[in-house]
mmCIF file as Biopython writes it, N, C-alpha, C and O atoms, coordinates in Angstrom:
data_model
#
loop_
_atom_site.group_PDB
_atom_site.id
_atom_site.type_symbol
_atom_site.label_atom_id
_atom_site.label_alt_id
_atom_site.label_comp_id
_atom_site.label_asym_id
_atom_site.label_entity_id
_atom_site.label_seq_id
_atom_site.pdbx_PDB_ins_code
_atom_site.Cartn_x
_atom_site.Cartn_y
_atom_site.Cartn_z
_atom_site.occupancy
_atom_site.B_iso_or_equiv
_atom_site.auth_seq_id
_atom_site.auth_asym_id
_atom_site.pdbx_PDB_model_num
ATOM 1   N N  . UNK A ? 1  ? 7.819  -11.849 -32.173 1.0 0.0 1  A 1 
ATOM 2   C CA . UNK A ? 1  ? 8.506  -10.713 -31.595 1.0 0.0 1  A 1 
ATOM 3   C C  . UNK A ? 1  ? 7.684  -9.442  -31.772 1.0 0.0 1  A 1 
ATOM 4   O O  . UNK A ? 1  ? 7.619  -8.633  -30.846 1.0 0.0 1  A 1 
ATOM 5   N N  . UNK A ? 2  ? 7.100  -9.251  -32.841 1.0 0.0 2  A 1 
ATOM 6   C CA . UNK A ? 2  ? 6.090  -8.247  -33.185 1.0 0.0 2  A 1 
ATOM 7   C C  . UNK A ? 2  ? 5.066  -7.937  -32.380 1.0 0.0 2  A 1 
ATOM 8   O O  . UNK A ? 2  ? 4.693  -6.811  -32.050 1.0 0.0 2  A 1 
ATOM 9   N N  . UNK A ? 3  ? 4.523  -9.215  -32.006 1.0 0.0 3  A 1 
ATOM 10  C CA . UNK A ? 3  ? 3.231  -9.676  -31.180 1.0 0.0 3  A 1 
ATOM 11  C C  . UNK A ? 3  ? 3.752  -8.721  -29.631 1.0 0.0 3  A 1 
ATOM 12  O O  . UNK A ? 3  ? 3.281  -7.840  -28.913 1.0 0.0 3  A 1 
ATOM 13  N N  . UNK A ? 4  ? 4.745  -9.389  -29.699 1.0 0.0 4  A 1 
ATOM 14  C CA . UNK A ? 4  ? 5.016  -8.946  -28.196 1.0 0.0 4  A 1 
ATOM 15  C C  . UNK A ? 4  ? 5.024  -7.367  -27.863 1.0 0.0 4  A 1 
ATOM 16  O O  . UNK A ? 4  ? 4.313  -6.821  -27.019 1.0 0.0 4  A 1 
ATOM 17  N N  . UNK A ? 5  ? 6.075  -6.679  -28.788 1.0 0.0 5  A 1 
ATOM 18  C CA . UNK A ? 5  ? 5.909  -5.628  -29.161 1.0 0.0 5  A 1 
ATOM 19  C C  . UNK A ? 5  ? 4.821  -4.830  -28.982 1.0 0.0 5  A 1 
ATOM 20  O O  . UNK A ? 5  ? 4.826  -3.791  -28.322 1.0 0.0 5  A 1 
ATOM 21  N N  . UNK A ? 6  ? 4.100  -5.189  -29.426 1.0 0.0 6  A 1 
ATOM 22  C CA . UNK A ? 6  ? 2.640  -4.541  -29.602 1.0 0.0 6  A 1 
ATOM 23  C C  . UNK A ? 6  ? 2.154  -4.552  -28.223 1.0 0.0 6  A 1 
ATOM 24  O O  . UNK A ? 6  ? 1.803  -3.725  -27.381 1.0 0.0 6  A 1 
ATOM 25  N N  . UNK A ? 7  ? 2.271  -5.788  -28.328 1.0 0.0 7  A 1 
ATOM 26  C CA . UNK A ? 7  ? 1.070  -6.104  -26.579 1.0 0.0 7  A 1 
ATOM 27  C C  . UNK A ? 7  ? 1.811  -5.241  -25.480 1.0 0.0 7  A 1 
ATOM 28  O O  . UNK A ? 7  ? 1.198  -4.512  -24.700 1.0 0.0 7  A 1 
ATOM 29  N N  . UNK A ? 8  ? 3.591  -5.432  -25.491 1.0 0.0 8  A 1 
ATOM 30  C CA . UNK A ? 8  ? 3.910  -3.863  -24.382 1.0 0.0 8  A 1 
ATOM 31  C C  . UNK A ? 8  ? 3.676  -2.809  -24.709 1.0 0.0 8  A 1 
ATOM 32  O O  . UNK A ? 8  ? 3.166  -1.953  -23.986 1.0 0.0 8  A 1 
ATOM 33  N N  . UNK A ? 9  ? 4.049  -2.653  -26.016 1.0 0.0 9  A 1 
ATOM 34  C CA . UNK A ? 9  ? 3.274  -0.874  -25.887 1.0 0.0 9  A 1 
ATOM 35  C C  . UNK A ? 9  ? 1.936  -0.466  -25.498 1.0 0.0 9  A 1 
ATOM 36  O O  . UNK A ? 9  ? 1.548  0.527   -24.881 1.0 0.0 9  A 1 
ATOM 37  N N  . UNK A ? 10 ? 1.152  -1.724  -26.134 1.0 0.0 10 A 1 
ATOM 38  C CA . UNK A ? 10 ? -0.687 -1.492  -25.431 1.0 0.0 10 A 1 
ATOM 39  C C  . UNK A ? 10 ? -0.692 -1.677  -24.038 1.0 0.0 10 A 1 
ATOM 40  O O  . UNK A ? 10 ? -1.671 -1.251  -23.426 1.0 0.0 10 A 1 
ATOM 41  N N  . UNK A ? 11 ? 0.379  -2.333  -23.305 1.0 0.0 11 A 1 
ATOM 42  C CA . UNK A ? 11 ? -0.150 -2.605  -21.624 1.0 0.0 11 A 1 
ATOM 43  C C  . UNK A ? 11 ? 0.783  -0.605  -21.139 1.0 0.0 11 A 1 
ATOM 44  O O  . UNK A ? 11 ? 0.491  0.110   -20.180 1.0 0.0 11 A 1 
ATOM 45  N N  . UNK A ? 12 ? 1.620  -0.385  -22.008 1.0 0.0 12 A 1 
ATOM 46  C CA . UNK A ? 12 ? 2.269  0.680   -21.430 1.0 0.0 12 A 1 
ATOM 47  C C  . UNK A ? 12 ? 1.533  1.941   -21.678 1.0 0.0 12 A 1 
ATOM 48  O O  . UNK A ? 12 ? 1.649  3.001   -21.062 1.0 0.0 12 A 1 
ATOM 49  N N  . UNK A ? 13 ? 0.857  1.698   -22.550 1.0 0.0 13 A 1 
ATOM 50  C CA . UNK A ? 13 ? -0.685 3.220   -22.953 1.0 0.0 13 A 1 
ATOM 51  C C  . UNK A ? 13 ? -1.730 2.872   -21.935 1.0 0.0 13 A 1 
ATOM 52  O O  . UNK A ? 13 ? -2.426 3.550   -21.178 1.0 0.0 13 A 1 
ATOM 53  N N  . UNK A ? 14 ? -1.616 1.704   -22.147 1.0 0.0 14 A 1 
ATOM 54  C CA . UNK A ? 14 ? -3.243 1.636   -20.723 1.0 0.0 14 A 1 
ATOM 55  C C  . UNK A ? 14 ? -2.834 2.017   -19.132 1.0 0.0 14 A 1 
ATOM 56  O O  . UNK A ? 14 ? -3.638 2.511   -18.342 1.0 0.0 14 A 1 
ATOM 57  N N  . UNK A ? 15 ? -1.327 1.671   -18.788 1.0 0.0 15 A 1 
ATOM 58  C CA . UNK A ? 15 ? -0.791 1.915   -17.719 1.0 0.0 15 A 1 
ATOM 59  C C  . UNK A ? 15 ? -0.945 3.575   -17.412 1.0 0.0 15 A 1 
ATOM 60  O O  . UNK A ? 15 ? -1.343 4.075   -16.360 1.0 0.0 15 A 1 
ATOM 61  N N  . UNK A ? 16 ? -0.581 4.168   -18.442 1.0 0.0 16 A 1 
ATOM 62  C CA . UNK A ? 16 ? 0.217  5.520   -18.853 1.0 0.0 16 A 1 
ATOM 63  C C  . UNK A ? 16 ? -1.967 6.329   -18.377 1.0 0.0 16 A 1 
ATOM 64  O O  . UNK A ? 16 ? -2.385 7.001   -17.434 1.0 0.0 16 A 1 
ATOM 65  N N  . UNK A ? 17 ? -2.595 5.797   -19.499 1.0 0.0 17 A 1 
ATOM 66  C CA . UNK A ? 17 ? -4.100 6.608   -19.206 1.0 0.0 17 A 1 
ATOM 67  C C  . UNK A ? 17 ? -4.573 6.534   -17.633 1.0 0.0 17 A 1 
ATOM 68  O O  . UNK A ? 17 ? -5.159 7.439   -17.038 1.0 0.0 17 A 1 
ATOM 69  N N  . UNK A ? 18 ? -4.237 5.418   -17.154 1.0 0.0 18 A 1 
ATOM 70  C CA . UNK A ? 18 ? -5.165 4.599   -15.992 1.0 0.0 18 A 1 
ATOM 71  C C  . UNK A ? 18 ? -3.793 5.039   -14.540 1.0 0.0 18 A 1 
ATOM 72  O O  . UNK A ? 18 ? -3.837 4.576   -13.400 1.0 0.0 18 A 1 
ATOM 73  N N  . UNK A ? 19 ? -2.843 5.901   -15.012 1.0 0.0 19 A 1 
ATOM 74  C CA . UNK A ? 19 ? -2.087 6.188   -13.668 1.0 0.0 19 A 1 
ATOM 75  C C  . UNK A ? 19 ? -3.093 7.367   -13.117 1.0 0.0 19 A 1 
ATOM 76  O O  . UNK A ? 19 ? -3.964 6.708   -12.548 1.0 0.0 19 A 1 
ATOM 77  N N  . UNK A ? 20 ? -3.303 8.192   -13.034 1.0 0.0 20 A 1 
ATOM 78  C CA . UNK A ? 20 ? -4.135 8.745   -12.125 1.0 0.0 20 A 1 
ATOM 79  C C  . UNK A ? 20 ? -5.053 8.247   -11.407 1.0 0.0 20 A 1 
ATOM 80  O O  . UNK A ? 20 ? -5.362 8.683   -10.298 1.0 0.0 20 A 1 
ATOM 81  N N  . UNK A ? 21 ? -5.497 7.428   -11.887 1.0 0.0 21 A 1 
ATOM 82  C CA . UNK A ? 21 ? -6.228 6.486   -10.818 1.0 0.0 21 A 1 
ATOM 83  C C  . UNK A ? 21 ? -5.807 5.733   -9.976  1.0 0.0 21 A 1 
ATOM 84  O O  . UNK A ? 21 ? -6.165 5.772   -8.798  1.0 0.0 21 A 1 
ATOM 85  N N  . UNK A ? 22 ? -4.826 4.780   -10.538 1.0 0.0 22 A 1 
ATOM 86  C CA . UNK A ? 22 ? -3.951 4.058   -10.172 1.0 0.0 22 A 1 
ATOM 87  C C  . UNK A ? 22 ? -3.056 4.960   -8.577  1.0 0.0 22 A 1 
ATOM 88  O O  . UNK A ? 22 ? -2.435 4.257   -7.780  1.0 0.0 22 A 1 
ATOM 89  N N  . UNK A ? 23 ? -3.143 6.277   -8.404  1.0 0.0 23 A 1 
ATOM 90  C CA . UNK A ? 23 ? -2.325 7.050   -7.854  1.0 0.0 23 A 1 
ATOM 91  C C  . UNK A ? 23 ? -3.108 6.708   -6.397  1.0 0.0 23 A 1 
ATOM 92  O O  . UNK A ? 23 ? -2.559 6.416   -5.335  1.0 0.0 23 A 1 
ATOM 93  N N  . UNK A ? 24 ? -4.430 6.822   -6.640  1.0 0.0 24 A 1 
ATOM 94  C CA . UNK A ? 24 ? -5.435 7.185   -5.272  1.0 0.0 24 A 1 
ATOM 95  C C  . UNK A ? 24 ? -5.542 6.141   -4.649  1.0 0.0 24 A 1 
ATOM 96  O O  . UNK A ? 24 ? -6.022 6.139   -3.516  1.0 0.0 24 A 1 
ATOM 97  N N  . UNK A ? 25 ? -4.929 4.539   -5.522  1.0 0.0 25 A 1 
ATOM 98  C CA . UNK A ? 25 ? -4.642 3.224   -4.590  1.0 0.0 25 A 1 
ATOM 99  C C  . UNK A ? 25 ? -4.316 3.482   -3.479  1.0 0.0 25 A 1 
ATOM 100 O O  . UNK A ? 25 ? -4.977 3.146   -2.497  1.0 0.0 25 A 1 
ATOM 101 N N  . UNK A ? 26 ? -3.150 4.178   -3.429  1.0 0.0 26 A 1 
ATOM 102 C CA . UNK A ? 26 ? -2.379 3.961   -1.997  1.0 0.0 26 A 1 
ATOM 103 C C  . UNK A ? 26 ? -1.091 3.307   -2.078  1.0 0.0 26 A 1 
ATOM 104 O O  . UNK A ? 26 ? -0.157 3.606   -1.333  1.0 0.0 26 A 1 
ATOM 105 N N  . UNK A ? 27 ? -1.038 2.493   -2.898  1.0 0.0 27 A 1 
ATOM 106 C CA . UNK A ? 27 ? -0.044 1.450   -3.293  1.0 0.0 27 A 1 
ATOM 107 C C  . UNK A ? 27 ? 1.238  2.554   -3.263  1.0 0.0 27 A 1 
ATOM 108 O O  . UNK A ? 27 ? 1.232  3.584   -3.935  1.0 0.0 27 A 1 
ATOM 109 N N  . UNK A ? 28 ? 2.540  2.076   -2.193  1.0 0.0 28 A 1 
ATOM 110 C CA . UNK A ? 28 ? 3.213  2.927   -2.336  1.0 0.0 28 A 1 
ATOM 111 C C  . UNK A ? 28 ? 3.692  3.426   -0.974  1.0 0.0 28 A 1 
ATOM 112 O O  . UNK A ? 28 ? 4.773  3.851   -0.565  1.0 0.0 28 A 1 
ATOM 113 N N  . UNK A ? 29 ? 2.227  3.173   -0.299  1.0 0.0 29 A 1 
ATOM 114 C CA . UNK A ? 29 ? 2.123  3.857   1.368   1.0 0.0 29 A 1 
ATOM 115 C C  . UNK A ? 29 ? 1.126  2.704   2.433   1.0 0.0 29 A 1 
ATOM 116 O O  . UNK A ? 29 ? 0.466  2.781   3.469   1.0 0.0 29 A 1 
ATOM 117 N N  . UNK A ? 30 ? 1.528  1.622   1.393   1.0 0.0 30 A 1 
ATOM 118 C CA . UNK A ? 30 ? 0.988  0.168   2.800   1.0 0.0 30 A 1 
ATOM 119 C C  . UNK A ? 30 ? 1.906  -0.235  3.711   1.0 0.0 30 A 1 
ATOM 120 O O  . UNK A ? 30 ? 3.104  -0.360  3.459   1.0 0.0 30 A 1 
ATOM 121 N N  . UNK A ? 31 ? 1.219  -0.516  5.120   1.0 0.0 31 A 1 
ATOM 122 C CA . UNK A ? 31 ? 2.269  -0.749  6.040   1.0 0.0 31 A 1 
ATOM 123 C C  . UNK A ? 31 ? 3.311  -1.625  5.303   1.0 0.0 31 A 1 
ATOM 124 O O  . UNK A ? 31 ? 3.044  -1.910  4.136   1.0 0.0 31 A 1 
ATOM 125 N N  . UNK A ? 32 ? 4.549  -2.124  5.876   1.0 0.0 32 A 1 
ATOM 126 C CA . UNK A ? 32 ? 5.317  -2.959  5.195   1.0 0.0 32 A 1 
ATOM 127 C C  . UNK A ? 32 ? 6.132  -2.117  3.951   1.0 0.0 32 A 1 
ATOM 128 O O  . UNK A ? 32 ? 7.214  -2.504  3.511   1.0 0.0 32 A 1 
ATOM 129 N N  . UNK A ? 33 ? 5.395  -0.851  3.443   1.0 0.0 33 A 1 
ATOM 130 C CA . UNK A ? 33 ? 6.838  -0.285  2.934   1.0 0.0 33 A 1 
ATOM 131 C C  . UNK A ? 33 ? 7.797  0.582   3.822   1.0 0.0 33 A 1 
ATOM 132 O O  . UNK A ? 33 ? 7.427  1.453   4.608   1.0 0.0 33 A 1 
ATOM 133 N N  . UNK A ? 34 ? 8.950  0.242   3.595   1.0 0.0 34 A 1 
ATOM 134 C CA . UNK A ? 34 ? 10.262 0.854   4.435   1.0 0.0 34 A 1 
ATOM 135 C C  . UNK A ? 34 ? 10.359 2.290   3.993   1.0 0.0 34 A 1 
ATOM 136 O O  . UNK A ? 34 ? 10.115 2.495   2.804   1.0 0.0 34 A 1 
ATOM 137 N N  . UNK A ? 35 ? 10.608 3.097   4.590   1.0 0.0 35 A 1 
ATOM 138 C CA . UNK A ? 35 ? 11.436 4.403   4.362   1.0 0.0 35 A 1 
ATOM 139 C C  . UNK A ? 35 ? 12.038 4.880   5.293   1.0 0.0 35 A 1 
ATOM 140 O O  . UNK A ? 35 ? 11.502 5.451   6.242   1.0 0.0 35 A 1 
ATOM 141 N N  . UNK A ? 36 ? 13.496 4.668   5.107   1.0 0.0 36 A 1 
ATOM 142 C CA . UNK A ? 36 ? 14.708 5.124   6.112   1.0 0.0 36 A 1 
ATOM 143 C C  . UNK A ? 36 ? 15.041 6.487   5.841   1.0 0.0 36 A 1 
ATOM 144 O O  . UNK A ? 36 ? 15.399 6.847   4.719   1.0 0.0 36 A 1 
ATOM 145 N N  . UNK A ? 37 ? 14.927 7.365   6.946   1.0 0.0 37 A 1 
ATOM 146 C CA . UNK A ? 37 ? 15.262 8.816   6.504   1.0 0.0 37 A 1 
ATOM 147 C C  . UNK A ? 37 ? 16.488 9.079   7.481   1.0 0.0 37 A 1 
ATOM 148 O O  . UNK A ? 37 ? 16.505 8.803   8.681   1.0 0.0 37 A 1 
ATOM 149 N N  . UNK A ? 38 ? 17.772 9.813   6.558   1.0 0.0 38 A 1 
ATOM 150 C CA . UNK A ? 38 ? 18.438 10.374  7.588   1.0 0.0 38 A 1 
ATOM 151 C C  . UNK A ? 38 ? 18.508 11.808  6.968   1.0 0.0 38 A 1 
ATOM 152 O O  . UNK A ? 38 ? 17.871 12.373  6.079   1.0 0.0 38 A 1 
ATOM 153 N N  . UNK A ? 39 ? 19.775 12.256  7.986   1.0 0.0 39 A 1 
ATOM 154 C CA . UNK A ? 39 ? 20.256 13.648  7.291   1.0 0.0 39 A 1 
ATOM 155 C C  . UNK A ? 39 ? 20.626 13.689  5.850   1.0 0.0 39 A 1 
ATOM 156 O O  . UNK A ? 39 ? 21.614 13.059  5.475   1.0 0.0 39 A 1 
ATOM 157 N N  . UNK A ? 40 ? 19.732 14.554  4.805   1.0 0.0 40 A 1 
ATOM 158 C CA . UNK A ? 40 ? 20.396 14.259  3.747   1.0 0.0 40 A 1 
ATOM 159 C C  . UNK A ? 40 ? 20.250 12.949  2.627   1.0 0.0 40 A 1 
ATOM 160 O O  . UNK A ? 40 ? 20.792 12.757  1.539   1.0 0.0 40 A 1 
ATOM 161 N N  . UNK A ? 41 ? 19.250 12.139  3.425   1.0 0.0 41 A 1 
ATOM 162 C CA . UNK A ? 41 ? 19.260 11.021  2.835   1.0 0.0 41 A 1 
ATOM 163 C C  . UNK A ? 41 ? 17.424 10.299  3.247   1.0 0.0 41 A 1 
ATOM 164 O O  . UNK A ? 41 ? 16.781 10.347  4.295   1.0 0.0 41 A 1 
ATOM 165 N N  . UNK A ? 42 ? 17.084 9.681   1.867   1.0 0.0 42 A 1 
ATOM 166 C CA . UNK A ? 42 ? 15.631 8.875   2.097   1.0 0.0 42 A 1 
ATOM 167 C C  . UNK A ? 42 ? 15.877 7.937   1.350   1.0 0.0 42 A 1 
ATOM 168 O O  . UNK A ? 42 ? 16.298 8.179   0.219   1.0 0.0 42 A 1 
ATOM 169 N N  . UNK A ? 43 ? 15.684 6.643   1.776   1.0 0.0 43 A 1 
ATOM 170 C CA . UNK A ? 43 ? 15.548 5.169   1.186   1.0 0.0 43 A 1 
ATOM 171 C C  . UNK A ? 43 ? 14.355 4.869   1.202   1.0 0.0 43 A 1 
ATOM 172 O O  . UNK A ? 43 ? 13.757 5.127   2.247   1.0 0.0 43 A 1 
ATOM 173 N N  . UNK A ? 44 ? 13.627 4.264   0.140   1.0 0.0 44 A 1 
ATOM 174 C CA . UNK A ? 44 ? 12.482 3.579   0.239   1.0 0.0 44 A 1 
ATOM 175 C C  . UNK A ? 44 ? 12.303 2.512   -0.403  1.0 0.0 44 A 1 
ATOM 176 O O  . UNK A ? 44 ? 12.522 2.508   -1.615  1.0 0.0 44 A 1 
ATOM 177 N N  . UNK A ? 45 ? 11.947 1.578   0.134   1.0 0.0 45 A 1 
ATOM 178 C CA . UNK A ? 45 ? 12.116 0.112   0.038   1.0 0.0 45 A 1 
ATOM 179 C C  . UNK A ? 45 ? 10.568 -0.536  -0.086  1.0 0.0 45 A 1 
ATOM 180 O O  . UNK A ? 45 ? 10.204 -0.968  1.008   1.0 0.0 45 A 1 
ATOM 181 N N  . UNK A ? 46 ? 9.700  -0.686  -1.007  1.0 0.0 46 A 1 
ATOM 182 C CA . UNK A ? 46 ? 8.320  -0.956  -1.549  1.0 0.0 46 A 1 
ATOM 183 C C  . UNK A ? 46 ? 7.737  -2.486  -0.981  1.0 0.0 46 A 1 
ATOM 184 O O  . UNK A ? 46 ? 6.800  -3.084  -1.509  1.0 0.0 46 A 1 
ATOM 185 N N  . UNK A ? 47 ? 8.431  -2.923  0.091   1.0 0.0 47 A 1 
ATOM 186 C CA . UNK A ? 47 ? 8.276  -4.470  -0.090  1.0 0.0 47 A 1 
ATOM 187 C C  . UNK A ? 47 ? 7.067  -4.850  -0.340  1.0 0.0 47 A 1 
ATOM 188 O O  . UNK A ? 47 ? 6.811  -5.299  -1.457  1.0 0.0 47 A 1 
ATOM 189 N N  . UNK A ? 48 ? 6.031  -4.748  0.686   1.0 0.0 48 A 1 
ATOM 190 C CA . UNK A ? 48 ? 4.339  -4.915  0.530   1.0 0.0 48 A 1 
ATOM 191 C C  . UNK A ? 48 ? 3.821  -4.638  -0.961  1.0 0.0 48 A 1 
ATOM 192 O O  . UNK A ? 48 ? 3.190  -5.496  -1.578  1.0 0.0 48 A 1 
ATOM 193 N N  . UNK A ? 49 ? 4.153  -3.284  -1.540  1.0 0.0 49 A 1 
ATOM 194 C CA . UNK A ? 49 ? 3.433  -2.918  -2.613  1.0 0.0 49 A 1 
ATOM 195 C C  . UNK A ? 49 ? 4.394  -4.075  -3.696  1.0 0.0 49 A 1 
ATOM 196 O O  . UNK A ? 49 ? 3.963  -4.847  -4.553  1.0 0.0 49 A 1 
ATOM 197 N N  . UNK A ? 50 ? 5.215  -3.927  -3.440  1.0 0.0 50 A 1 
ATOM 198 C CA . UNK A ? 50 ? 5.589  -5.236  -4.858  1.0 0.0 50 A 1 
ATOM 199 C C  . UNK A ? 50 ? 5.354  -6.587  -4.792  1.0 0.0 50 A 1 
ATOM 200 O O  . UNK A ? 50 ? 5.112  -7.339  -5.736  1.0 0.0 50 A 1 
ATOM 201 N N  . UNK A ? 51 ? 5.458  -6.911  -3.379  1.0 0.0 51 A 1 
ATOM 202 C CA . UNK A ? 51 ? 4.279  -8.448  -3.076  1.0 0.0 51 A 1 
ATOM 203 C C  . UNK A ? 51 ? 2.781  -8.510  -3.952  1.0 0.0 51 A 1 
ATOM 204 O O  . UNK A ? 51 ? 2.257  -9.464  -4.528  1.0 0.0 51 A 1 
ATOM 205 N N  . UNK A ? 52 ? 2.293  -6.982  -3.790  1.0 0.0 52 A 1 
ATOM 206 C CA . UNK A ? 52 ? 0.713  -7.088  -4.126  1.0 0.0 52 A 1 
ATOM 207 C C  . UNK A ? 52 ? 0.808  -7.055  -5.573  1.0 0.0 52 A 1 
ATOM 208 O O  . UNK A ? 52 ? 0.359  -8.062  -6.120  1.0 0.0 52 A 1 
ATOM 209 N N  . UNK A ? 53 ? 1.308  -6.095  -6.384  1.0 0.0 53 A 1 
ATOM 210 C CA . UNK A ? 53 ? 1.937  -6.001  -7.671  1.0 0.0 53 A 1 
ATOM 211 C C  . UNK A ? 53 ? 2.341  -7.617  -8.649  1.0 0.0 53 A 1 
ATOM 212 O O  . UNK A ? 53 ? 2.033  -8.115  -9.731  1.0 0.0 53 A 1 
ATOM 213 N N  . UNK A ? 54 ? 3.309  -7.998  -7.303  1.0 0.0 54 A 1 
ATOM 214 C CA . UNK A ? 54 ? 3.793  -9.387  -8.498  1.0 0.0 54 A 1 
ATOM 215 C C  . UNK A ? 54 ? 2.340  -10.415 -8.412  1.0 0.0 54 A 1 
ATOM 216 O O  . UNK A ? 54 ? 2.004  -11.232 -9.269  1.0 0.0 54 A 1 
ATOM 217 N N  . UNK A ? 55 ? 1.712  -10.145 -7.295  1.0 0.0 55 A 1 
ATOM 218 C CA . UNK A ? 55 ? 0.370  -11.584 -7.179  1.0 0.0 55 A 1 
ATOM 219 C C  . UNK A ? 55 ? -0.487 -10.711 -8.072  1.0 0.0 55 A 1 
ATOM 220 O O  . UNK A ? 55 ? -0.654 -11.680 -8.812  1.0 0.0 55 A 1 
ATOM 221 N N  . UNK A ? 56 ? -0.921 -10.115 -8.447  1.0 0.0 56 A 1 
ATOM 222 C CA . UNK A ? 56 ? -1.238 -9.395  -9.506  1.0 0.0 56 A 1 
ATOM 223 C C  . UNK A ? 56 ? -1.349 -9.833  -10.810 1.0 0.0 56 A 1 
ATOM 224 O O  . UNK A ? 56 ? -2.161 -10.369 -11.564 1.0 0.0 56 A 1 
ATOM 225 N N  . UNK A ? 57 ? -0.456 -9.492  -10.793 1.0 0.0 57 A 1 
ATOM 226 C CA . UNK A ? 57 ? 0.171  -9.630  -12.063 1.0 0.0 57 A 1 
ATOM 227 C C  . UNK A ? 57 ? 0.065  -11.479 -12.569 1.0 0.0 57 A 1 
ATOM 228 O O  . UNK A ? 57 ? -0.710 -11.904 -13.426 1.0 0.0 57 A 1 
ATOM 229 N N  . UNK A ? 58 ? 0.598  -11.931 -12.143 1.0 0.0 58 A 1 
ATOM 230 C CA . UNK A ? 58 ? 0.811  -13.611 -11.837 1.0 0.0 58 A 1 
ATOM 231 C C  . UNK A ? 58 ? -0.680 -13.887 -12.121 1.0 0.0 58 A 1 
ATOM 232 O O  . UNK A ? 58 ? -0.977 -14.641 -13.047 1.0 0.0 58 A 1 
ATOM 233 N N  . UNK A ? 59 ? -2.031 -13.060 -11.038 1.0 0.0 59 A 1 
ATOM 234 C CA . UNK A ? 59 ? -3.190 -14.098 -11.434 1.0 0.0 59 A 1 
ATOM 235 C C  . UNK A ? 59 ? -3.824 -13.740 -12.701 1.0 0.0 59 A 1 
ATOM 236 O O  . UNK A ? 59 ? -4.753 -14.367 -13.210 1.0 0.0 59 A 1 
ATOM 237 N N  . UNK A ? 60 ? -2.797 -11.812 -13.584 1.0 0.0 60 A 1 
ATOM 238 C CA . UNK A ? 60 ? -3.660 -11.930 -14.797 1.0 0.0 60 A 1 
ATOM 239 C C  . UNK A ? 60 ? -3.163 -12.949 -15.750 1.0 0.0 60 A 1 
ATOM 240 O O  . UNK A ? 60 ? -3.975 -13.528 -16.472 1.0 0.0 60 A 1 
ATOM 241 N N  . UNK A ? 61 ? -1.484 -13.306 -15.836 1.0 0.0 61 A 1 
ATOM 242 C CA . UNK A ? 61 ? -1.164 -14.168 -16.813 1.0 0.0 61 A 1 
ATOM 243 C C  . UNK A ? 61 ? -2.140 -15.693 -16.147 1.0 0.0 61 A 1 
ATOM 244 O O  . UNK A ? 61 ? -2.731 -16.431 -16.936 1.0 0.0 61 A 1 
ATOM 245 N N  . UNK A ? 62 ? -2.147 -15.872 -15.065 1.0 0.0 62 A 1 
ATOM 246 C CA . UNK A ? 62 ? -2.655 -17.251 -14.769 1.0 0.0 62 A 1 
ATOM 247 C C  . UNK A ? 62 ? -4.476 -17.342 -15.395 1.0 0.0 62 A 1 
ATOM 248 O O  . UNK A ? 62 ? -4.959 -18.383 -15.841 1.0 0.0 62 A 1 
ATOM 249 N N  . UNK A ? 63 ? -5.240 -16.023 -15.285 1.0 0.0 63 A 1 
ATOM 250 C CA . UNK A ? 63 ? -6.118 -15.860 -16.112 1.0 0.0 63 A 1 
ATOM 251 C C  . UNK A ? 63 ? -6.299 -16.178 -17.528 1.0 0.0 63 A 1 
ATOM 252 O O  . UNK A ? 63 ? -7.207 -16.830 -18.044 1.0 0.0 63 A 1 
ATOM 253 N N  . UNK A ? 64 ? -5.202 -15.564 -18.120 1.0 0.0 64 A 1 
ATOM 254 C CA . UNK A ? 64 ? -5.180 -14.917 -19.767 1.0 0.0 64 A 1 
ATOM 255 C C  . UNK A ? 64 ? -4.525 -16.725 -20.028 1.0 0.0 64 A 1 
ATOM 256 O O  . UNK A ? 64 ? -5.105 -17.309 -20.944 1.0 0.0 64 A 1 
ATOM 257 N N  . UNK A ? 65 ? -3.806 -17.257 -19.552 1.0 0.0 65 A 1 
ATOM 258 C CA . UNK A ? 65 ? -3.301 -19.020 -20.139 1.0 0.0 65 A 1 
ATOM 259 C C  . UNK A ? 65 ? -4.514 -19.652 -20.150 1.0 0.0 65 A 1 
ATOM 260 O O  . UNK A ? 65 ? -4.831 -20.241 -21.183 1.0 0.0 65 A 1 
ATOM 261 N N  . UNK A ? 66 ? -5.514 -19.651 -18.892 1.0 0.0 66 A 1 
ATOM 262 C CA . UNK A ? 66 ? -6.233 -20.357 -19.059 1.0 0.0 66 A 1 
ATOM 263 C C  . UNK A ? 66 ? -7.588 -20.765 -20.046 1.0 0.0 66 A 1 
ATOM 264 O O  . UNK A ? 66 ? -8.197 -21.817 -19.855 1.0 0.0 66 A 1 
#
């Protein structure tokens, strides 16, 4: 439990240094994300960027097992 601990707070400091960079991706504004605007109102719906995010993510654990 400790282990784990640790390892989120270290992925959440490296996240936290490496967002400004992270910003100039784009990620956020690929075709395929939704944003419904009305009067008074904006929905935004990330679909694309969380597709790219979860395969991501998936090939570092599929990395780090192997």
């Amino acid at each position: 439990m400790a282990k784990a601990l640790i390892a989120l707070g270290a992925a959440l400091i490296v996240a936290g240094l490496t967002w400004p960079w992270l910003a100039r991706l784009g990620l956020g504004r690929l075709p395929g994300d939704f944003v419904f605007r009305r009067e008074g109102f904006v929905f935004y719906f990330p679909l694309t960027t969380s597709i790219v995010v979860s395969a991501v993510i998936a090939l570092l654990i599929w990395l780090f097992r192997k």
